[in-house]
N, C-alpha and C positions, 0 to 999 in steps of 0.2 A: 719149331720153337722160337727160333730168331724173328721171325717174320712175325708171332705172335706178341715178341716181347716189345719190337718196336710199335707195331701197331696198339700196342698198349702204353708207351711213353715210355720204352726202357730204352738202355742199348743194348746190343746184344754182341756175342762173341761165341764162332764158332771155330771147330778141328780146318784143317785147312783142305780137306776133300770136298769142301762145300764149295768152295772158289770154282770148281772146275765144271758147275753149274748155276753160278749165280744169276745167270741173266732167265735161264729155264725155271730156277725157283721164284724168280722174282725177286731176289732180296736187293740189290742195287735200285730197281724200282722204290722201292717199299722202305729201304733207306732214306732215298730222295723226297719222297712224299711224305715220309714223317720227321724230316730231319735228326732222326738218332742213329746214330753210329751201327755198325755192324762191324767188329774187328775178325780179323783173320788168323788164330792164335796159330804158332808152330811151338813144341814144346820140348824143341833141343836145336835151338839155332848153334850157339856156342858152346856145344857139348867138346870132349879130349877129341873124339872120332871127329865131325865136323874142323872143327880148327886142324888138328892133324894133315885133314885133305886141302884145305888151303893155303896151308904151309905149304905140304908139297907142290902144289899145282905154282904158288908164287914161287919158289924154286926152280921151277921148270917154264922159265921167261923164252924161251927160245922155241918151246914147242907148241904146237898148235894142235889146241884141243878141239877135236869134232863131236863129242858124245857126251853126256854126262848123264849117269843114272844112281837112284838113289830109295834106300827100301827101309823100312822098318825093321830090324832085329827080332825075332820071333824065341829066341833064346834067354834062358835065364839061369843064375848060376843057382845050383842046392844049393840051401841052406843047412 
């Protein structure tokens, strides 16, 4: 769809799982060649949890971090 929207004069914006083949989809290409944007949307940079962990991690100046992984939440509270 992105690839569509540019090649058509839009810009486009996609989930950020698309990054981790954009040279495979072509979409950097096909940015380049039409000059329209392709943004890379993430939809909780600064979320309570997010900030949370960078709190902590800036708290802990002394240690050295080797790993960092990070997952979607698949839970939901009842309503």
């Amino acid at each position: 769809m992105a690839l569509d929207a540019m090649k058509n004069g839009k810009h486009a914006a996609s989930e950020v799982p698309v990054c981790t083949r954009c040279r495979v989809l072509g979409i950097v290409d096909t940015s380049e060649a039409t000059r329209k944007h392709c943004m890379i949307l993430e939809n909780c940079c600064y979320g309570d949890i997010e900030m949370m962990v960078r709190y902590g991690a800036r708290r802990a100046l002394s240690a050295k971090f080797t790993h960092g992984e990070a997952a979607y939440s698949t839970t939901c509270a009842a309503s």
